[in-house]
Backbone as ProteinMPNN parsed JSONL, in Angstrom:
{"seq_chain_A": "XXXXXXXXXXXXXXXXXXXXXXXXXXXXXXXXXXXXXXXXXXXXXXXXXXXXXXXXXXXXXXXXXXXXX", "coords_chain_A": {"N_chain_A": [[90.508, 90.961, 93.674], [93.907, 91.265, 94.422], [95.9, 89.901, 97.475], [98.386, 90.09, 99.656], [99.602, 88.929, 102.907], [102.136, 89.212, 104.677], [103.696, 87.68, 107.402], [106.188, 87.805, 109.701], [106.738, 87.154, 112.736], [106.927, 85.406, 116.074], [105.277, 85.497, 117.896], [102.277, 83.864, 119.107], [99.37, 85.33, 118.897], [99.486, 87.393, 117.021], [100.096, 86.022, 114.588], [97.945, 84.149, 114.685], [95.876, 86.125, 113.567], [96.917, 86.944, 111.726], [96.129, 84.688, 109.801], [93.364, 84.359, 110.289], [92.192, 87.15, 109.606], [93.456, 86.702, 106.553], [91.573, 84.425, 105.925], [89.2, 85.642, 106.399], [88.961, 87.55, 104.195], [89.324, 85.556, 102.151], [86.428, 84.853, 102.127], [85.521, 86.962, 101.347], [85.829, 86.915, 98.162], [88.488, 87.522, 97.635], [91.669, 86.983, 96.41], [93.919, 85.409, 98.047], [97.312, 85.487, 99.803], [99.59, 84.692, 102.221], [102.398, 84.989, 103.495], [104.861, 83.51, 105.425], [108.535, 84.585, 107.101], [111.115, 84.246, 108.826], [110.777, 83.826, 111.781], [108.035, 83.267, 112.061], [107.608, 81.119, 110.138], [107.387, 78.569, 111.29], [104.856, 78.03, 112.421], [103.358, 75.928, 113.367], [104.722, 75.316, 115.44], [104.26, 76.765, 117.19], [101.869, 77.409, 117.946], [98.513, 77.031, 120.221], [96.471, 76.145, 123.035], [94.525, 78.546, 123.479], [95.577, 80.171, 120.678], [94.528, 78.678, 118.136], [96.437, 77.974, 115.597], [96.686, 76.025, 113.842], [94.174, 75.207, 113.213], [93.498, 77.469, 111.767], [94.887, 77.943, 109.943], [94.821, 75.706, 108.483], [91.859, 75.671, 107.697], [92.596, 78.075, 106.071], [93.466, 76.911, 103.954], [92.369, 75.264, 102.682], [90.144, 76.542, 101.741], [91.303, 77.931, 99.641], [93.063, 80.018, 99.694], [96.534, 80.788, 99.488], [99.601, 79.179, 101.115], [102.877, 81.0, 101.515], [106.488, 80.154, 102.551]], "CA_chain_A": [[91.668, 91.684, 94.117], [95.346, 90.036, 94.715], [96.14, 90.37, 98.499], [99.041, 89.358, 99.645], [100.12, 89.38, 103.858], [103.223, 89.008, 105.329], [103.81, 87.502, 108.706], [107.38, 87.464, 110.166], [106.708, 87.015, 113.853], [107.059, 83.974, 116.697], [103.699, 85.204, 118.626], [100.932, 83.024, 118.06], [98.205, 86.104, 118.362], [99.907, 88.329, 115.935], [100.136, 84.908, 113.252], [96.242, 83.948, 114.673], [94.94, 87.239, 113.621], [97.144, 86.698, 110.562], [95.507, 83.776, 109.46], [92.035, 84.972, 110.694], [91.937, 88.459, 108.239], [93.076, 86.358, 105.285], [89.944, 83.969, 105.831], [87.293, 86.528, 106.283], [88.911, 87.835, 103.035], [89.187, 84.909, 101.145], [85.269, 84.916, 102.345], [85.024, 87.969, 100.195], [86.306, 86.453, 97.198], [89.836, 88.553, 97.313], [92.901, 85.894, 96.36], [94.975, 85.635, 99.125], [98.364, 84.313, 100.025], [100.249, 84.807, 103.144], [103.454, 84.819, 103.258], [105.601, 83.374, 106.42], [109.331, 84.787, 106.939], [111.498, 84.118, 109.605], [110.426, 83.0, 112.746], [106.409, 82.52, 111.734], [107.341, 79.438, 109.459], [107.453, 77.798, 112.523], [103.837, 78.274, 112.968], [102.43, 74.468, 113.825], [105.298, 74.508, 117.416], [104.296, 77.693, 118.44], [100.318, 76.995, 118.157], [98.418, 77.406, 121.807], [94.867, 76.151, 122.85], [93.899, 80.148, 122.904], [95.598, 80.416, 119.604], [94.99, 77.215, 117.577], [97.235, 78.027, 114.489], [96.923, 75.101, 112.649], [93.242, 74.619, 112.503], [92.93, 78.581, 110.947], [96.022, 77.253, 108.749], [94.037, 74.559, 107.178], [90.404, 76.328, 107.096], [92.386, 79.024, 105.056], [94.6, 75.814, 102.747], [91.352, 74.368, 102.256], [89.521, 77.486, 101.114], [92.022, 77.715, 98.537], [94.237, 80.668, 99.968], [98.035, 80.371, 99.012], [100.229, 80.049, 101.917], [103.798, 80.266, 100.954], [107.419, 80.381, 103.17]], "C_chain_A": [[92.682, 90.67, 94.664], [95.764, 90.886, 96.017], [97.427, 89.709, 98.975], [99.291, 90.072, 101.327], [100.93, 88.542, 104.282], [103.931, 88.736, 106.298], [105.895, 86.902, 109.139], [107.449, 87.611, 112.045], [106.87, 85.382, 114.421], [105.957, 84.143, 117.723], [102.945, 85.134, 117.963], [99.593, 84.164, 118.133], [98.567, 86.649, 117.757], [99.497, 86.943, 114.521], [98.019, 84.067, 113.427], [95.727, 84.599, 113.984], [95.331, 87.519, 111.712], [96.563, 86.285, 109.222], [93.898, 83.86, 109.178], [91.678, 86.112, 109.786], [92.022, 87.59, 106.653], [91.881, 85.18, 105.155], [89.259, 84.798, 105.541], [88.083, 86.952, 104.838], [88.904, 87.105, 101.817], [87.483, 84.466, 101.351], [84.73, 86.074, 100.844], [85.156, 87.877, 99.224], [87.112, 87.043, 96.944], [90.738, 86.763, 97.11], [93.846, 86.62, 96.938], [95.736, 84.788, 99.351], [98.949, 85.133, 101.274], [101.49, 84.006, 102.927], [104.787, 84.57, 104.627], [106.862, 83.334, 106.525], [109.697, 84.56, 108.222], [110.963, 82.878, 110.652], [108.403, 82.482, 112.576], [106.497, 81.258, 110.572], [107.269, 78.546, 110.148], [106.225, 77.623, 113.417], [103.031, 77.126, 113.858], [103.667, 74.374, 115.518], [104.999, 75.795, 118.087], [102.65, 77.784, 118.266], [100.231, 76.826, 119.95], [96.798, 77.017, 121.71], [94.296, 77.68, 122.804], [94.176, 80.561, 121.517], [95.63, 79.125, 118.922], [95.105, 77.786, 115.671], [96.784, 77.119, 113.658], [95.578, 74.536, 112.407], [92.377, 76.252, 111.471], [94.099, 78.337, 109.775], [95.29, 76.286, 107.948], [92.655, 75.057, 106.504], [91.223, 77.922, 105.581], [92.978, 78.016, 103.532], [93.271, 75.138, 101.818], [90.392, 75.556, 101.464], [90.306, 78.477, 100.236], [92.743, 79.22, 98.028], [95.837, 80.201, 99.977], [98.924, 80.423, 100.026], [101.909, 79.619, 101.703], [105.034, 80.639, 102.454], [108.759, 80.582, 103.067]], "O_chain_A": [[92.438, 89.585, 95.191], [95.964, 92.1, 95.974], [97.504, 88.544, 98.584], [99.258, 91.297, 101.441], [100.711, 87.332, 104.345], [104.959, 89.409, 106.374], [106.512, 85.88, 108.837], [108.377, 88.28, 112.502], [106.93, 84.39, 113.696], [105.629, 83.172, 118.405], [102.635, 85.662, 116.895], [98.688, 83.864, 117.355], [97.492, 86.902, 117.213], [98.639, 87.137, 113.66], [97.232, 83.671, 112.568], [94.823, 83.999, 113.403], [94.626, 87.973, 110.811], [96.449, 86.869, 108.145], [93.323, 83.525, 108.143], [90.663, 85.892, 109.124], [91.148, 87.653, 105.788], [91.29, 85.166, 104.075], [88.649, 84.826, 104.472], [87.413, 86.323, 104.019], [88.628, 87.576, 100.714], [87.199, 83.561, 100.567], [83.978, 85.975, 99.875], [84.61, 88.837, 98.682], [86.958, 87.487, 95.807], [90.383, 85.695, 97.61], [94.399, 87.699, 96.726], [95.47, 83.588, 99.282], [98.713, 86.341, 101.255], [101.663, 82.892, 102.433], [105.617, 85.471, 104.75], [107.23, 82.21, 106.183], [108.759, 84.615, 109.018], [110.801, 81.667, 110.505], [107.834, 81.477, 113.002], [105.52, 80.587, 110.239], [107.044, 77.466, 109.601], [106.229, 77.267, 114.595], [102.273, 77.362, 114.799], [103.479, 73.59, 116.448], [105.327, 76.026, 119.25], [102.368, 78.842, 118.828], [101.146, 76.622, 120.748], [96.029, 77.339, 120.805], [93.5, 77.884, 121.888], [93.309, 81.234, 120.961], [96.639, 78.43, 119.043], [94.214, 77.919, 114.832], [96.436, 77.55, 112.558], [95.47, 73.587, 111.631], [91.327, 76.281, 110.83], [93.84, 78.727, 108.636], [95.311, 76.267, 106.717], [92.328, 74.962, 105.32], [90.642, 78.465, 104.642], [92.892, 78.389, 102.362], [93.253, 74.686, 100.673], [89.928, 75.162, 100.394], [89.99, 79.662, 100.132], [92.969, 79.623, 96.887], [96.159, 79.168, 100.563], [99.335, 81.568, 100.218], [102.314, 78.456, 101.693], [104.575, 81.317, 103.373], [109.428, 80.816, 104.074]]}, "name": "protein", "num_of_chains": 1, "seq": "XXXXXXXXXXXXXXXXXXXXXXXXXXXXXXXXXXXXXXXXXXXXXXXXXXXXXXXXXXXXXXXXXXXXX"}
C-alpha cells in the first residue's frame, strides 16, 4: 500500500509522532513518504532532547521511506 503523510507544523511532537507512524509503517511493509510543507521543513532547528527529530528522520531515510519538501 502507497501511504503518503503530510506534516505542515513547527511543533516538534506533532512532526515526532509524524515521523514515528511512518516507521512503524514502513515496518509493515506499506511505502511511505512524508511530505514536509511550510514550517515542518525546518525540522533539524526545531528538534528537542524529548523530541529528537533527526534521529527518527534518518531511521525512517535509512529504511527506505521517501521524505520529500
Amino acid at each position: 500500500m502507497n501511504i503518503t503523510l503530510v506534516a505542515c507544523s513547527a511543533d516538534p511532537e506533532i512532526l515526532w509522532n509524524v515521523f514515528r507512524m511512518g516507521n512503524l509503517m514502513l515496518e509493515k511493509m506499506d511505502d511511505v513518504t512524508i511530505f514536509l510543507n511550510g514550517p515542518s521543513v525546518s525540522y533539524s532547528q526545531i528538534a528537542t532532547e524529548k523530541f529528537p527529530l533527526l534521529d527518527q528522520a534518518k531511521l525512517f531515510t535509512l529504511s527506505e521511506g521517501v521524505l520529500q519538501a
